[in-house]
C-alpha angles and dihedrals in degrees: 000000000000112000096208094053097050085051094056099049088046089056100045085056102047099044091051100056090041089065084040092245124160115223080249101058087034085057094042094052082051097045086248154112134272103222079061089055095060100039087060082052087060103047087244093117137046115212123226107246084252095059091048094058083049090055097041086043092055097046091045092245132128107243096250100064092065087066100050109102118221106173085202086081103053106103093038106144139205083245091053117137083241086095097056 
């Protein structure tokens, strides 16, 4: 598995629930949809570059930080106590 790619799933996700975002407002701040949110979230999709920005963007991160890989973050859940 590509480790860029996990990452970037891992991060989307965490940095989505961390602002308390749905996939749905996340997509709508990106001009999106939320079924390729979540494919991102699954590592079944891989991003353009552009898309990326827009995500980073959206979530008030530099794009770089979505592909640093921090294995600390990967079972983070929708019920996390992120959200509290």
């Amino acid at each position: 598995m590509n480790k860029a790619l996990k990452a970037l799933a891992i991060n989307v996700r965490y940095y989505r629930i961390k602002k308390k975002y749905t996939q749905e407002k996340l997509a709508e701040k990106c001009n999106t949809s939320s079924k390729y949110i979540a494919d991102i979230e699954n590592e079944r999709y891989i991003p353009s570059i552009k898309k990326m920005c827009n995500i980073a963007d959206a979530l008030e991160k530099e794009p770089y930080e979505l592909l640093i890989y921090d294995n600390n973050r990967e079972n983070i859940s929708p019920r996390s106590d992120l959200y509290k």
